[in-house]
C-alpha positions as CSV (number, residue, x, y, z in Angstrom):
1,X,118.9,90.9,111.3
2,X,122.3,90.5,109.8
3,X,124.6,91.6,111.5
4,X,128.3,93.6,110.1
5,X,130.8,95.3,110.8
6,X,130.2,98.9,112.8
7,X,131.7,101.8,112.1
8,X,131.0,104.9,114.1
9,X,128.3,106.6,113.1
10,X,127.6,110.5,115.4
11,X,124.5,111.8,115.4
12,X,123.7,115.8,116.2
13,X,120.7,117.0,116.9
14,X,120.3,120.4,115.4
15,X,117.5,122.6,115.6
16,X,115.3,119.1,116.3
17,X,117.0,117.5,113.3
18,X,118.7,114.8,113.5
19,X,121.8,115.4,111.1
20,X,124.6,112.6,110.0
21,X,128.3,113.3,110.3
22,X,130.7,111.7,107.2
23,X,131.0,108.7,110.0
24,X,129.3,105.6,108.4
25,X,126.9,103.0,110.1
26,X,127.4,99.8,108.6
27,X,124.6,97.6,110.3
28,X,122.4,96.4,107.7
29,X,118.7,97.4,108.5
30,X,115.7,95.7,106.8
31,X,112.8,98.3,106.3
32,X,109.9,96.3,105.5
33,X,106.4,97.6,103.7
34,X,103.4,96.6,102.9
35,X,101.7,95.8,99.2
36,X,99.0,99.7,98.8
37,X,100.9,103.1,98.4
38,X,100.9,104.8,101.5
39,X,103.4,102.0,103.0
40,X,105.3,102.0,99.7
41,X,106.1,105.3,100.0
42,X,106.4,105.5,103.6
43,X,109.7,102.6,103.0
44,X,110.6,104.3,100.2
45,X,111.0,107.3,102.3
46,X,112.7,105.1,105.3
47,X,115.0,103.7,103.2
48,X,116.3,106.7,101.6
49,X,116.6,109.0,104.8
50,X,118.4,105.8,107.0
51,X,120.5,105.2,103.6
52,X,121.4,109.2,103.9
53,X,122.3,108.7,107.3
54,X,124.7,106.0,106.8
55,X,123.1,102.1,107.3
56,X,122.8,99.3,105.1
57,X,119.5,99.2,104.2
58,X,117.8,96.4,102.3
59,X,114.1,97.2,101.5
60,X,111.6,94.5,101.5
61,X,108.3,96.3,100.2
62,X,105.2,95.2,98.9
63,X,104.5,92.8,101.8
64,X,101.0,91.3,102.9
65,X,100.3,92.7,106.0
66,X,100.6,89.5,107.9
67,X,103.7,88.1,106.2
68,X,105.0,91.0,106.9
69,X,104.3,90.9,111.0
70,X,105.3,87.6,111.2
71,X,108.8,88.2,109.3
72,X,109.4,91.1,111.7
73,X,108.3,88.8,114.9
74,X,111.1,86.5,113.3
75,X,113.5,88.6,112.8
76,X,113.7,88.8,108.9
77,X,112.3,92.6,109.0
78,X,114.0,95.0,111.4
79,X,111.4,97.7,111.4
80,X,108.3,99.0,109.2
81,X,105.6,101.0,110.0
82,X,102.3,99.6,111.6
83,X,99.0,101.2,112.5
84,X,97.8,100.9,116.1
85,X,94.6,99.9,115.1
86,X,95.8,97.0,112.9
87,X,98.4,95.5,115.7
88,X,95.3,95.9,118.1
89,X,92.7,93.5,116.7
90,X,94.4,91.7,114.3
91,X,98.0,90.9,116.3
92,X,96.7,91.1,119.9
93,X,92.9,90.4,119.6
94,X,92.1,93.3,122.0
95,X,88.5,94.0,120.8
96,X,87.3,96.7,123.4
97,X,87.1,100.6,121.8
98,X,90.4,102.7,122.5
99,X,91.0,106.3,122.4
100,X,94.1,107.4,120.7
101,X,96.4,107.6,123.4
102,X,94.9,104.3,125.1
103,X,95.5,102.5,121.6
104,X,98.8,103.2,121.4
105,X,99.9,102.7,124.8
106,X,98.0,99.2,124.7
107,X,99.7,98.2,121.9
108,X,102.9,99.9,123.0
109,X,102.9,97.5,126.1
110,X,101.3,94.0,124.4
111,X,103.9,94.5,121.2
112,X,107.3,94.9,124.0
113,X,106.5,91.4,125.2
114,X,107.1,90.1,122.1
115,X,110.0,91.9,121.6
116,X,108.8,94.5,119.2
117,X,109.4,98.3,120.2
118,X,106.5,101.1,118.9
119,X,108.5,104.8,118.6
120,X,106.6,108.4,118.8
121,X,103.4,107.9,116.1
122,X,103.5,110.1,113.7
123,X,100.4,112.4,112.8
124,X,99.0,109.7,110.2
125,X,95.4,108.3,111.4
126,X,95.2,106.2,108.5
127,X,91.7,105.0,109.9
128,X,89.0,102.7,107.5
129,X,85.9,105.1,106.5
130,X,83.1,105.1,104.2
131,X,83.1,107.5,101.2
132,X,80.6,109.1,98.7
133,X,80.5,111.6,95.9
134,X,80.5,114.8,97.4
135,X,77.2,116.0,95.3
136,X,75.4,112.9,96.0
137,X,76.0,112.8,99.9
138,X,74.2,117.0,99.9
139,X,71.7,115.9,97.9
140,X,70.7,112.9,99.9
141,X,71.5,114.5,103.4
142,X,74.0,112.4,104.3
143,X,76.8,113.8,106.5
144,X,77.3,110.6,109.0
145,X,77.2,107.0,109.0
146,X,74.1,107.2,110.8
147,X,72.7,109.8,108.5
148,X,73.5,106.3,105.7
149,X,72.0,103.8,107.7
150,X,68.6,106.1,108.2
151,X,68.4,106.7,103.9
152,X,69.0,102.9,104.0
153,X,66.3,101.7,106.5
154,X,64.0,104.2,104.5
155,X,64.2,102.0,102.0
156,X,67.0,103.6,99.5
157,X,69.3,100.8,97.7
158,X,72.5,102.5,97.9
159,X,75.5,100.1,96.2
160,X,78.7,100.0,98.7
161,X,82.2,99.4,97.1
162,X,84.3,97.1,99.2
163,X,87.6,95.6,99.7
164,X,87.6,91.7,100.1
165,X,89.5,92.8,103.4
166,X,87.2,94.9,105.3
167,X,84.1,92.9,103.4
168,X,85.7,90.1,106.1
169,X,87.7,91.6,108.7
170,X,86.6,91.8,112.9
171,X,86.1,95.5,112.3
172,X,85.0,95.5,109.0
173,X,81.6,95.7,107.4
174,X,79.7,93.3,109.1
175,X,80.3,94.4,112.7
176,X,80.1,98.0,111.1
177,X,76.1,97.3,110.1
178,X,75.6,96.0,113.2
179,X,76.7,98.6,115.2
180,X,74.7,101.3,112.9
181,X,71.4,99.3,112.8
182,X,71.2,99.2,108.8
183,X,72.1,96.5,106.0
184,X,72.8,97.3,102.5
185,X,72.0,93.7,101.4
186,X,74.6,91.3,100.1
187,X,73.1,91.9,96.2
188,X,74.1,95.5,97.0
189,X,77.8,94.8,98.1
190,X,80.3,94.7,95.2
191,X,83.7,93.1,96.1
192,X,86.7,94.8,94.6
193,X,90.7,95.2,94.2
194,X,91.0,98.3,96.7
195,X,92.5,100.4,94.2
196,X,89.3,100.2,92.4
197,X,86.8,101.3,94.7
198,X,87.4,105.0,94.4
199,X,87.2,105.0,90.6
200,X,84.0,103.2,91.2
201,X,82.4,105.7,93.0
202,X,84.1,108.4,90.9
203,X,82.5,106.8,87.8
204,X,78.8,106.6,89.8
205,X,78.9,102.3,89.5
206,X,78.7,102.7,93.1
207,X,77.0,104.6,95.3
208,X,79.3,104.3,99.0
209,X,82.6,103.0,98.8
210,X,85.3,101.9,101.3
211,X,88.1,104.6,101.4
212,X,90.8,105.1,104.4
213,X,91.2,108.5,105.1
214,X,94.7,109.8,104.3
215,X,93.8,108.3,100.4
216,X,94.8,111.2,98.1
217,X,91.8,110.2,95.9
218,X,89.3,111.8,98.1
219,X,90.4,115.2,97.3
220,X,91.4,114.3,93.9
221,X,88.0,112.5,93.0
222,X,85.7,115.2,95.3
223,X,84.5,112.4,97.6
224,X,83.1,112.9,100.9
225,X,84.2,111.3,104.1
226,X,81.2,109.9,106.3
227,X,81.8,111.4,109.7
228,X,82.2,108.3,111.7
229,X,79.6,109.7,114.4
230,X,79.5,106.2,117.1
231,X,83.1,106.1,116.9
232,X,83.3,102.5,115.4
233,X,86.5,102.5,113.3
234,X,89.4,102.4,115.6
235,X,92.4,104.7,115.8
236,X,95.4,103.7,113.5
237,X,98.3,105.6,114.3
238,X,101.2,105.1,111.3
239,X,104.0,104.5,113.7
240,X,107.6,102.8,113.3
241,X,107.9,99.3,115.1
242,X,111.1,98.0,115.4
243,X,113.0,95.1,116.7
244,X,114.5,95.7,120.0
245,X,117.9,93.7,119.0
246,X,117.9,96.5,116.1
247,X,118.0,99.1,118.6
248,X,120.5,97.8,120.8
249,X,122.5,97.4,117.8
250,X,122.0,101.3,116.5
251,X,121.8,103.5,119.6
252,X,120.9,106.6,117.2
253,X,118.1,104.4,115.7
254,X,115.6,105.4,117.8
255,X,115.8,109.1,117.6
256,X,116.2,109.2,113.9
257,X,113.4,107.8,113.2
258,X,111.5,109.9,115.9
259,X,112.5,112.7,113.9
260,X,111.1,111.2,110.5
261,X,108.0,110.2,112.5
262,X,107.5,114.2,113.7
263,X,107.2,115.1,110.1
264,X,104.2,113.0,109.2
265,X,100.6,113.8,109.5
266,X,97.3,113.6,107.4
267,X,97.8,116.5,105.2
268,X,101.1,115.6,104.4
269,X,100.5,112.0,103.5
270,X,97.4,112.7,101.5
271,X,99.5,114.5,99.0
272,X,102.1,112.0,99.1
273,X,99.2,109.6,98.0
274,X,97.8,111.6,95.6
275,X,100.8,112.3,93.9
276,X,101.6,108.9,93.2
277,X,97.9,107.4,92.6
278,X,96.9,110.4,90.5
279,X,99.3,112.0,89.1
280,X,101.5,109.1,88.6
281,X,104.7,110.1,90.0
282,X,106.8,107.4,90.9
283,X,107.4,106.7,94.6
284,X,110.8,106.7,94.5
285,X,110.5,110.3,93.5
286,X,107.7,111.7,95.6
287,X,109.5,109.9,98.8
288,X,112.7,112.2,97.2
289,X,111.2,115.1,97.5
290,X,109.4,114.9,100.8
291,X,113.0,114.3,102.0
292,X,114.6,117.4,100.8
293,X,111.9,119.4,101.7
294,X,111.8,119.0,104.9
295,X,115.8,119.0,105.1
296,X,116.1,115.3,105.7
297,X,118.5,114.7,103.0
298,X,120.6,116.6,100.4
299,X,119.1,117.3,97.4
């Protein structure tokens, strides 16, 4: 992190809000995100409230997800957010099943050693799930992902939408199967750009789709989410992980964010999503406006 000059910067806490005074913070901060539009919008939204508050903020978004762990492990990103899930079996190669709180706190502890800190999670479980048109799933019976593999072992070829990330990934479709006892056949997989799957499904060129469950296209496009009933897809917690020298350097740092983090959960991100991927609002806007509605910055 580059470091400059610091001025003063006096945080109150008000009513649980952490409010700035006309004291500047002049450390730069580098707010990294990754490349689909929940983490665009979740920097977007960082960067404005910490650039409210006072800091330098450059904003690196757009990111692969690995680049951008391994620029924050070097120190070229200060802080982005990170799903317990991911930092669990991708970062740390812990491969047992974790309940919420045991994720986090696993990660929490594995991450520190390497000198990265994981704040309060917000209420984001941005967990991997499997999708279908809300019609189709009644009609078919199909309520779970056992209730899937059963109409599949019956003999039904259902056509599954997939990213090329979960298609190869340690907890992605091929462990998933496994787990669930069913196959939907490699000439029945179609490979596609995430963005794509749910218009896919939408437009009936698929018949189950990866989705991830905060995506404001499930609401939008009346798709179902596939209750997860063996509890295969791990939690993933959207939580801020920063570098420890970047809270040593910003004693406020840690509560600010907190108090961002507090603000967050499913419901709330969903529309954020939605707005963006649906009704094509820019991010920079939609992260605006989450911002002064909940008070975080002027309007």
């Amino acid at each position: 992190m580059k470091q400059m000059t610091l001025a003063l910067l006096a945080s109150l806490s008000l009513a649980g809000t952490v409010v700035p005074t006309a004291a500047a913070q002049e450390n730069e901060l580098v707010v990294g995100g990754k490349n689909f539009t929940e983490q665009q919008l979740i920097s977007s939204i960082t960067t404005q409230y910490l650039d409210h508050l006072g800091y330098d903020v450059d904003r690196r978004a757009g990111m692969g997800s690995s680049v951008l762990r391994q620029a924050q492990e070097n120190g070229q990103v200060d802080l982005y957010w990170e799903y317990t899930g991911t930092s669990l079996i991708v970062y740390n190669d812990v491969e047992e099943k974790l309940g919420p709180d045991e994720a986090y706190a696993r990660v929490k502890e594995l991450d520190a050693e390497k000198g990265l800190v994981w704040l309060e999670p917000s209420g984001v479980n941005n967990t991997y799930a499997l999708a279908m048109r809300a019609e189709d799933a009644e009609e078919r019976g199909i309520a779970t992902i056992s209730d899937l593999a059963t109409v599949v072992n019956d003999g039904a070829e259902l056509v599954f939408a997939s990213n090329a990330e979960f298609y190869a990934r340690d907890d992605g479709l091929r462990p998933m199967q496994e787990i669930y006892g069913f196959s939907f056949g490699r000439a029945n997989i179609k490979r596609m750009d995430t963005g794509l799957t749910y218009s896919a499904l939408r437009d009936e060129q698929v018949d189950v789709a990866i989705a991830t469950t905060t995506d404001g296209r499930l609401s939008a496009f009346n798709l179902t989410v596939l209750e997860d009933d063996k509890g295969f897809f791990p939690p993933y917690a959207m939580t801020p992980v920063v570098n420890q020298q970047a809270l040593d350097d910003n004693p406020d740092l840690e509560a600010q964010l907190n108090e961002l983090s507090a603000r967050l959960d499913d419901d709330s991100m969903r529309q954020l999503n939605e707005r963006v991927d649906v009704d094509r609002q820019t991010v920079e806007d939609v992260a605006e406006d989450f911002l002064i509605n909940e008070g975080l910055i002027d309007a």
